[in-house]
LOTINU-101642 format. One record per residue (C-alpha): x, y, z. Coordinates in Angstrom, 3 decimals. Layout:
BEGIN
+----------+----------+----------+
:       px :       py :       pz :
+----------+----------+----------+
:        X :        Y :        Z :
...
+----------+----------+----------+
This chain:
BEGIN
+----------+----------+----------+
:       px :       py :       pz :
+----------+----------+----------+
:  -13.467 :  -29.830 :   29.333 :
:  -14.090 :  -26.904 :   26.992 :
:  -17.333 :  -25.399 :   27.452 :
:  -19.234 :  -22.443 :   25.810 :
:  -19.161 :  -20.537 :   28.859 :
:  -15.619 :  -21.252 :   29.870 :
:  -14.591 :  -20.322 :   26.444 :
:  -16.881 :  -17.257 :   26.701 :
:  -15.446 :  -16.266 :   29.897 :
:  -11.746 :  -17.209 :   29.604 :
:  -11.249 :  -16.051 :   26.081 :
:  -13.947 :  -13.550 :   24.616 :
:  -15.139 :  -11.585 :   26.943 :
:  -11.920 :  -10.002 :   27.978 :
:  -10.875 :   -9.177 :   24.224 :
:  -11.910 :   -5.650 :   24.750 :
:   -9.834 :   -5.291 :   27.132 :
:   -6.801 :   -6.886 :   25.836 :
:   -6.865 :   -6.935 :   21.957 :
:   -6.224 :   -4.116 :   19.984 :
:   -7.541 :   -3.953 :   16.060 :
:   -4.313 :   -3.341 :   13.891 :
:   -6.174 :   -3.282 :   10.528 :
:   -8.991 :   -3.578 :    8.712 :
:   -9.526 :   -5.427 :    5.353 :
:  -12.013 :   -5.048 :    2.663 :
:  -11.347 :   -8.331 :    1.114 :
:  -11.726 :  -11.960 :    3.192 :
:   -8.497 :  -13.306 :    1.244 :
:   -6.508 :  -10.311 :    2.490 :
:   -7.240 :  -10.903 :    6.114 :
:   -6.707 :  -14.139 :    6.046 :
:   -2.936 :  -14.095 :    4.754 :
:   -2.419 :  -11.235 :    6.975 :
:   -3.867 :  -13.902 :   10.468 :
:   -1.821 :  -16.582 :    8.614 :
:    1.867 :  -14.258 :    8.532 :
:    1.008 :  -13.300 :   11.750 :
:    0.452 :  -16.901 :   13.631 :
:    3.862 :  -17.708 :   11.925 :
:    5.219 :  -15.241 :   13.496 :
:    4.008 :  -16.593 :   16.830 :
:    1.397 :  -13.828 :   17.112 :
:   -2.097 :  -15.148 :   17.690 :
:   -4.550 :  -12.782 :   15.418 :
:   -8.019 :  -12.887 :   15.311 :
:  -10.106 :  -11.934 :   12.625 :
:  -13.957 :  -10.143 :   13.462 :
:  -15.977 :   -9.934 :   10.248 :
:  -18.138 :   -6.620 :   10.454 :
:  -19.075 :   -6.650 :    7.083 :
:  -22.631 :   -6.166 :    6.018 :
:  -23.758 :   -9.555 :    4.447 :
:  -25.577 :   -8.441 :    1.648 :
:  -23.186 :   -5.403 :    1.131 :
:  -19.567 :   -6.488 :    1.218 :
:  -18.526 :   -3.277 :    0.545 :
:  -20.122 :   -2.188 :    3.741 :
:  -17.776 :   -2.586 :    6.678 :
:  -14.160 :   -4.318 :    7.236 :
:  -12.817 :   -7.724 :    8.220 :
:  -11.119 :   -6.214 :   11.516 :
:   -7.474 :   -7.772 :   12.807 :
:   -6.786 :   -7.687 :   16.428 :
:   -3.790 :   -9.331 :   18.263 :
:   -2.766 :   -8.646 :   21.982 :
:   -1.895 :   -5.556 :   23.195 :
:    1.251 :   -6.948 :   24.075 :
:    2.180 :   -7.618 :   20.855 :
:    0.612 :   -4.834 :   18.911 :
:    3.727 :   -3.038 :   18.353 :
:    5.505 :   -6.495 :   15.941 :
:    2.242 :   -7.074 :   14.686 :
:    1.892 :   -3.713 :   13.130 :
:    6.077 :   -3.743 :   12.008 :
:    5.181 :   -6.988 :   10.096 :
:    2.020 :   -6.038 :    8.471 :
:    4.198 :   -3.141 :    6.949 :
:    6.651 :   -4.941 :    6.187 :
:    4.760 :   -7.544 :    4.113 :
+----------+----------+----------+
């Protein structure tokens, strides 16, 4: 079973270890395509909002993918 902590644990905590941010995006739409060319690319992306609320202008939608696969991430982000 899938628990908070387990999920916590297993998955998040060890992100800054592991997961690199590749880009940042102003715009939510933007990120998202970017996660969605990635995942068909069989690269798991995750997107961390750090944008100020009120102020969207303030602060980027961050990408990060593995560090192992940092390198193809990138290529294909520049590439699309």
């Amino acid at each position: 079973m899938v628990t908070f902590v387990n999920l916590l644990t297993h998955y998040l905590l060890p992100m800054h270890e592991n997961w690199i941010n590749i880009k940042g995006f102003i715009h939510a739409y933007q990120a998202e395509i970017a996660q969605a060319v990635l995942n068909e690319h069989d690269i798991m992306a995750i997107l961390v909002n750090k944008q100020d609320s009120a102020y969207t202008h303030i602060g980027l939608i961050e990408l990060y993918v593995h560090r192992d696969n940092a390198l193809r991430a990138a290529h294909i982000l520049r590439e699309w």
